[in-house]
C-alpha angles and dihedrals in degrees: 000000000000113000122239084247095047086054092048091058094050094054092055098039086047083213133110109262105218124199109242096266097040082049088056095047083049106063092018083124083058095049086037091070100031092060087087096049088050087045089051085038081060093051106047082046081061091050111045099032121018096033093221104109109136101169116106109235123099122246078252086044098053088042101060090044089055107046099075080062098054095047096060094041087054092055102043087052091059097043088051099047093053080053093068101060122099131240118242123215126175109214135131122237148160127242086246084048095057102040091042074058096057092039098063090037098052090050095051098045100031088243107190109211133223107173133339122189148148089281103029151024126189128179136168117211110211122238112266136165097309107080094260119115094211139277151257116219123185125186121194120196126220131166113280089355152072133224112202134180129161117182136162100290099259083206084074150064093312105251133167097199121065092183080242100308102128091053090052100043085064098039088047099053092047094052088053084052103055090042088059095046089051093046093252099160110218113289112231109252124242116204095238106193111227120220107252080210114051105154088241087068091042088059086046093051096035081065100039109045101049084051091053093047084043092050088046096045089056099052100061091044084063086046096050092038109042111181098163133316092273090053 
C-alpha cells in the first residue's frame, strides 16, 4: 500500500514514485547498454591504476567500442524518466462519478485493482495479443483535479514499448468520465479486430528484428572467439 507521504511527494513532484526493484525494471534498458561501458570503465581501472590489464585492446581502442552503447542508454533514461510523470487534468467529479468511471473502464479493459481510495487508485492490466505485457495505472486525486500515469507493469517481463496502451488507458478512462458526467450511459462494445501489420508495427519490427539478430549474433561470436572474459 502507498503512504500518505509517499502520495504527497508524488503530488508535488507530479512523477510516479517506484519502489527500488520496480525502479530498476523500469530503466533495465538503460543498465542493459551501459554493461559494456562498466565492463571498458573496469579496463581502463586495470590500466591506469592496478597494472594488471591483460585484454588486447588499446584505452582508444576500448573508447570507440564503447561509445554506440552510451548514446542509446542516455536517451532511454531520459525517455523513461519523462514516462514517469503524471498527467495532470482539471475537472470536477463526484466520488460516484470517478468510480462509475472505473467501473466502465475496468470492464472494458479487463483492469485488475489494487486499491482505490479518496487519494489513490492503482490497476494492472494483464498482457494480452498486442505485443504489451501488461500496465501499471495509477490515479491520484486531488480537488478539482486528476494525476494519471500509465506506464509498462515493472512487476512484469521489462519492456520500453506499450503498442500505445498507456496513452489509451488514460484516454480511455477520461472519455468514460466525461460520459458519465454528461449522463452518456455505457456503448455496447464491438470486437474490432486490429491489423497485426499497421505500418506503425512493420517499422517497429523493421528496427527490432534485424538488433536482436545482431545481439545474438554477437554473442555467440564472443562465445566462439574468447579472448578473454572481458571480450
Amino acid at each position: 500500500m502507498i503512504k500518505q507521504a509517499e502520495i504527497k511527494i508524488m503530488k508535488k513532484e507530479k512523477r510516479l514514485k517506484l519502489s527500488f526493484w520496480r525502479a530498476i525494471d523500469h530503466y533495465f534498458i538503460v543498465l542493459f547498454f551501459l554493461f559494456i561501458p562498466l565492463i571498458t570503465l573496469y579496463s581502463i581501472f586495470e590500466i591506469y591504476v592496478t597494472k594488471t590489464y591483460d585484454g588486447v585492446r588499446t584505452v582508444q581502442e576500448l573508447m570507440t567500442a564503447t561509445f554506440p552503447f552510451i548514446i542509446p542508454a542516455i536517451v532511454f533514461y531520459f525517455i523513461q524518466k519523462r514516462r514517469l510523470r503524471f498527467i495532470e487534468v482539471q475537472i470536477n467529479y463526484t466520488d460516484q462519478e470517478f468510480n462509475e468511471a472505473i467501473k466502465r473502464t475496468a470492464k472494458e479493459y479487463d483492469w485488475r485493482i489494487e486499491y482505490n481510495n479518496k487519494s489513490i487508485f492503482r490497476a494492472y492490466k494483464p498482457w494480452n495479443w498486442t505485443g504489451s505485457w501488461g500496465e501499471m495505472i495509477t490515479i491520484i486525486r486531488d480537488k478539482e483535479k486528476l494525476l494519471l500515469n500509465s506506464i509498462c507493469d515493472p512487476d512484469k517481463m521489462s519492456s520500453v514499448v506499450s503498442f500505445g496502451w498507456n496513452k489509451k488507458n488514460i484516454q480511455t478512462f477520461l472519455k468514460n468520465l466525461n460520459d458519465v458526467k454528461n449522463g452518456i450511459p455505457v456503448k455496447e462494445i464491438i470486437e474490432v479486430s486490429e491489423k497485426e501489420w499497421t505500418f506503425k508495427r512493420t517499422i517497429i519490427r523493421i528496427f527490432a528484428y534485424p538488433v536482436c539478430i545482431m545481439f545474438i549474433g554477437i554473442g555467440f561470436y564472443a562465445i566462439a572467439n574468447p579472448v578473454n572474459w572481458k571480450s
